[in-house]
C-alpha angles and dihedrals in degrees: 000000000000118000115247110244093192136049124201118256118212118213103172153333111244119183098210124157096221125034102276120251112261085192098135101354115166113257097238133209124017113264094017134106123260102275121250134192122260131186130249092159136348089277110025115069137178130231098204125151130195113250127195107258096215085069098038108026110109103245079057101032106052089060091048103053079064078075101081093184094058094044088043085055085043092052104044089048094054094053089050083068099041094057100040086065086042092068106064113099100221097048135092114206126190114191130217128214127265120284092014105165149177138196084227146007090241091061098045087058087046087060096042094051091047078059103039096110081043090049085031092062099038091055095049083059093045103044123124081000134118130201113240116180131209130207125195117191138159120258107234116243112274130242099241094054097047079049083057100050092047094053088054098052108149123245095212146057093241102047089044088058092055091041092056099046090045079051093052089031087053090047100045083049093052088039098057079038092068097043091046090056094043093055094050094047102052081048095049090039084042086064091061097058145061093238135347135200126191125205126243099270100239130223113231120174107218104023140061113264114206122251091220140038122167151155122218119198093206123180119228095240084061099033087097093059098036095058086041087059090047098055089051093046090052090049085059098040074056105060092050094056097269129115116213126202134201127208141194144305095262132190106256090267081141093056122042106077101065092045100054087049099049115100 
């Protein structure tokens, strides 16, 4: 028997009640075919694509994802299919993480059928629903204050002293500001969604981590208010010292997983 040279890479589930239109879909990863749709039931398709294997096989591909910029490209590429099917709105798409393969597109279907009550249920709590994504993060000093500080520096120990702890006093109170801010605005932006996750705040020596870092499921019907409630709550992170920056819509990548393990 001859040996396969390609393996099927799987993009994303879509419940659609009619195959999906493939008119002016992306062409996907580099190196792949252009993806079709292939049934699981009458309703739940697959886009899946065959992909070389001597530039996806593991023993190829584990040294090449070394190379950021390909598996930047990759990865763009995969989300350009993700979201045109996305955008259909009478379709439900699931999509699956970067570099999912299988040795066959009977397989693929196999694993996707074991999981069907799992993909069943995730697509119940994302229906009729988009990913938006919100970023906190701390404004840098700017110039004309550090100017400032230089032009009062004290001319004694004493004062310098003082001067040091109301530095450190003035810092502990913006920094408390931002947080502050950050909390009330993922719980005024959480009214808005179905559901929300944030993100573990990380820790990162040098830069400037963010102090927030969420997800929000948001229906159509409230997407208007909840990107009016972002913009207010931007004007008041603002106004503490922070920037906050709002992103998509996004395919649920953020909330799937849950979903399709919950009983």
């Amino acid at each position: 028997m001859a040996k396969r040279k390609t393996a099927v890479y799987l993009y994303c589930v879509v419940r659609a009640a009619r195959r999906p239109s493939l008119a002016r879909v992306p062409a996907g990863v580099p190196g792949g075919r252009g993806p079709e749709a292939r049934p699981v039931t009458s309703s739940l398709w697959l886009i899946a694509a065959d992909v070389p294997l001597d530039v996806y096989g593991p023993a190829v591909l584990e040294p090449r994802l070394r190379d950021l910029d390909w598996v930047s490209e990759t990865a763009l590429a995969h989300e350009a299919v993700v979201e045109y099917f996305s955008k259909s709105r009478s379709a439900v798409v699931i999509p699956t993480k970067l570099f999912t393969m299988f040795s066959s597109i009977e397989k693929a279907v196999a694993d996707v059928e074991a999981g069907k009550a799992g993909i069943e249920r995730a697509m119940r709590h994302i229906a009729g629903s988009e990913e938006w994504g919100v970023r906190i993060t701390r404004q840098a000093p700017t110039r004309a204050a550090t100017t400032a500080g230089s032009a009062r520096r004290p001319k004694t120990g004493a004062a310098f002293l003082a001067a040091r702890k109301e530095a450190r006093d003035a810092s502990a109170h913006a920094r408390a500001a931002t947080l502050a801010a950050a909390e009330d605005a993922f719980a005024r932006l959480g009214r808005h969604a179905r559901d929300a996750q944030r993100r573990p705040r990380r820790e990162e020596p040098g830069s400037n981590p963010p102090i927030l870092e969420a997800a929000f499921l948001v229906t159509s019907a409230a997407r208007a208010r909840f990107k009016a409630e972002a913009k207010r709550q931007a004007a008041l992170c603002e106004a503490v010292g922070a920037d906050l920056t709002l992103t998509g819509p996004w395919p649920a990548y953020n909330f799937i997983g849950a979903a399709r393990e919950s009983a």
